[in-house]
C-alpha positions as a Markdown table, in Angstrom:
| # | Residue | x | y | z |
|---|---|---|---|---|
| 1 | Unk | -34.7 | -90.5 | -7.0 |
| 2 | Unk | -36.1 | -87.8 | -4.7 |
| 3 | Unk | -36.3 | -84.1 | -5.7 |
| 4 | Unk | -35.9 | -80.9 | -3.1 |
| 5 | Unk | -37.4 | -77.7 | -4.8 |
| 6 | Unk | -36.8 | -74.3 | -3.1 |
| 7 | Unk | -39.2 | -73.7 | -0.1 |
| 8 | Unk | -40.2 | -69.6 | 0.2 |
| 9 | Unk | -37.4 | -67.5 | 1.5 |
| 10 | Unk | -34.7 | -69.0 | 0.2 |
| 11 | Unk | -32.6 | -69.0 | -3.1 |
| 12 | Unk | -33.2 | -71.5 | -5.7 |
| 13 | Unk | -32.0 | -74.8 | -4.5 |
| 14 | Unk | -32.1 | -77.9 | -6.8 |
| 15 | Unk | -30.8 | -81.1 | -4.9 |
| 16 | Unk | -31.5 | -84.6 | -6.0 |
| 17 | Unk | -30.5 | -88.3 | -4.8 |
| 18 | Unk | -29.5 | -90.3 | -7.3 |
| 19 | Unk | -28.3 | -94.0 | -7.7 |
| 20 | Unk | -24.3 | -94.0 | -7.2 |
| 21 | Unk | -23.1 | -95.7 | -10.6 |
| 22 | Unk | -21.3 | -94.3 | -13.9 |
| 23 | Unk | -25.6 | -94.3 | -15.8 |
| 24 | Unk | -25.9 | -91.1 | -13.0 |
| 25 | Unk | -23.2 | -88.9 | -14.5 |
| 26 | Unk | -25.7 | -87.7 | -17.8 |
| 27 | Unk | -28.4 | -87.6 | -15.4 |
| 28 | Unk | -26.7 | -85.4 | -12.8 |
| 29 | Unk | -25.4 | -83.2 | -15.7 |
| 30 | Unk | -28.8 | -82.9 | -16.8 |
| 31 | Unk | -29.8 | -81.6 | -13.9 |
| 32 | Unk | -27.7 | -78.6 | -13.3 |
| 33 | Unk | -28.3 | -77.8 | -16.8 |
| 34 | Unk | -32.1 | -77.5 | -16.4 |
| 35 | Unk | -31.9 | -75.9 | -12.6 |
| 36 | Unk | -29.5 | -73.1 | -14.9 |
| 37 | Unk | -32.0 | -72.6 | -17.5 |
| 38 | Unk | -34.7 | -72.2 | -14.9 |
| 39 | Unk | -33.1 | -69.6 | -12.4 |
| 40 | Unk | -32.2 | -67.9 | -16.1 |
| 41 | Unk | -28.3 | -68.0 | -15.8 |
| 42 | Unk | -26.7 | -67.9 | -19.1 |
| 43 | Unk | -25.6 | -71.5 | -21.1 |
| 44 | Unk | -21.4 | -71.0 | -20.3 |
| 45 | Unk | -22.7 | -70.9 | -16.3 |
| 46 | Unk | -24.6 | -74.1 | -17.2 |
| 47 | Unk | -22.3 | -76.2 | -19.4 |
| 48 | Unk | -19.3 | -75.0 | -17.0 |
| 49 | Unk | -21.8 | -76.6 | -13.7 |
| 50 | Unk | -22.5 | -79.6 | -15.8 |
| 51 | Unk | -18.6 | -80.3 | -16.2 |
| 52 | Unk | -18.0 | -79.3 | -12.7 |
| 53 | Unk | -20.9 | -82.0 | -11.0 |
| 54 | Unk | -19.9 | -84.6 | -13.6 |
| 55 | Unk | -16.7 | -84.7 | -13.0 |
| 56 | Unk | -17.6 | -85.0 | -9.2 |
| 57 | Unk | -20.3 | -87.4 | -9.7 |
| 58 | Unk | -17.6 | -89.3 | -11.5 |
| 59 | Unk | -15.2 | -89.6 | -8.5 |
| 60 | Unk | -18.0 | -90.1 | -5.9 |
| 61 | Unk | -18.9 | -93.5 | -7.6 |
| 62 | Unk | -15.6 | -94.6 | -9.0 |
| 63 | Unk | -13.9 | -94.1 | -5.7 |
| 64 | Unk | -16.5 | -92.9 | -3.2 |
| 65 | Unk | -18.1 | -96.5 | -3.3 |
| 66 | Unk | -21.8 | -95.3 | -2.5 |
| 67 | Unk | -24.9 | -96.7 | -3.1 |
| 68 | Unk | -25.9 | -93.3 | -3.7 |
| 69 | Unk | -25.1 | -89.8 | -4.1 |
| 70 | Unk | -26.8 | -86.8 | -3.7 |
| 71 | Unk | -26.2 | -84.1 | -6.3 |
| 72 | Unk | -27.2 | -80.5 | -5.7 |
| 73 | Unk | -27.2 | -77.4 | -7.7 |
| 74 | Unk | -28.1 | -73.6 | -5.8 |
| 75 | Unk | -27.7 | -69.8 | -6.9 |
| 76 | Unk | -26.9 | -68.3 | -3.4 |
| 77 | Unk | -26.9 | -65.0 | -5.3 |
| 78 | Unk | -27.3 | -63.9 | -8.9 |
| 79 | Unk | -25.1 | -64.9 | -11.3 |
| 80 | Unk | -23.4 | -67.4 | -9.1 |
| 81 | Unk | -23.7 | -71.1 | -9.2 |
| 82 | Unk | -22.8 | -73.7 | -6.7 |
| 83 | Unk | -22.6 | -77.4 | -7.1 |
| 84 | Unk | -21.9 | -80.4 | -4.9 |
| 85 | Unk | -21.9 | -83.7 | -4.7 |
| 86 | Unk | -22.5 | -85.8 | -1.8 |
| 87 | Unk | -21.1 | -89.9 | -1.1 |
| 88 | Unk | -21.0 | -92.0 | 2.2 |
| 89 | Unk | -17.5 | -91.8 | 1.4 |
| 90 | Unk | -14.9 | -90.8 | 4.8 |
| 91 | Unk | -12.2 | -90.2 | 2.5 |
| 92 | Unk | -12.0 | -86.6 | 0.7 |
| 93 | Unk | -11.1 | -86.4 | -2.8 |
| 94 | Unk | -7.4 | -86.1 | -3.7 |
| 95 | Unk | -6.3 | -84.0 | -6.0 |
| 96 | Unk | -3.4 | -85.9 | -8.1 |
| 97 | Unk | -1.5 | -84.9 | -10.5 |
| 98 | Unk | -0.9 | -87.8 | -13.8 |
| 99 | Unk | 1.5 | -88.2 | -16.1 |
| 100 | Unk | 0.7 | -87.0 | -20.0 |
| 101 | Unk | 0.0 | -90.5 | -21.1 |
| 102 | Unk | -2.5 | -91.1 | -18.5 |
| 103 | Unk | -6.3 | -92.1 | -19.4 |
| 104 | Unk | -7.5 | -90.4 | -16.4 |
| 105 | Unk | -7.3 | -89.0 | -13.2 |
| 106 | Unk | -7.7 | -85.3 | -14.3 |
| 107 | Unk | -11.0 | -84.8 | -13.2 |
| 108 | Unk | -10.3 | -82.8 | -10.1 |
| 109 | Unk | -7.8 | -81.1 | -11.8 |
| 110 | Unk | -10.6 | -79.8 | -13.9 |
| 111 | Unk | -12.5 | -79.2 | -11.1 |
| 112 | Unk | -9.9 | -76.6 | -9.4 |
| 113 | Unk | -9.2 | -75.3 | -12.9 |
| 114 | Unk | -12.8 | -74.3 | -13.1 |
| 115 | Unk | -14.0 | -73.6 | -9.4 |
| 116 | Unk | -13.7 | -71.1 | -6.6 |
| 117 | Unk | -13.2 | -74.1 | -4.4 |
């Protein structure tokens, strides 16, 4: 696991590489929860990030196929937060939309309920 922390000049930046299997997802959640409580946003920010990267962290392994994945948490400006995930993956996620008896395959649909993008 490596850890990037903000270098002067720039606005708080959390970005770690993690290993790419389903034991990462409470890890990366943990994260953006602790980057949140650091730059002082309040806990809905926080617990809405930690959904937001888990369920991308989620996808990345499950369908990204990565050794790896490189989660990253930043407050461009106050009050904001911005989350991504990163896979070796070629393919972009697909939204898709599942039927009501489905198990899964809601997470992105989650993801655009909750996001600006």
């Amino acid at each position: 696991m490596t850890n990037e922390r903000v270098r002067s000049g720039q606005y708080p930046r959390r970005s770690v590489t993690l290993v790419g299997e389903s034991a990462t997802v409470p890890l990366a959640r943990h994260i953006v929860r602790e980057a949140c409580v650091e730059w002082g946003m309040d806990q809905d920010t926080a617990e809405t990030g930690a959904l937001l990267v888990s369920e991308i962290v989620t996808n990345a392994v499950r369908h990204g196929h990565s050794r790896s994945v490189r989660v990253i948490a930043e407050q461009p400006c106050p009050g904001r937060l911005r989350v991504a995930v990163v896979d070796t993956s070629r393919r972009m996620p697909e939204l898709r939309i599942v039927g009501p008896d489905a198990i899964g395959g809601r997470g992105l649909l989650l993801v655009d309920a909750l996001s600006d993008r």
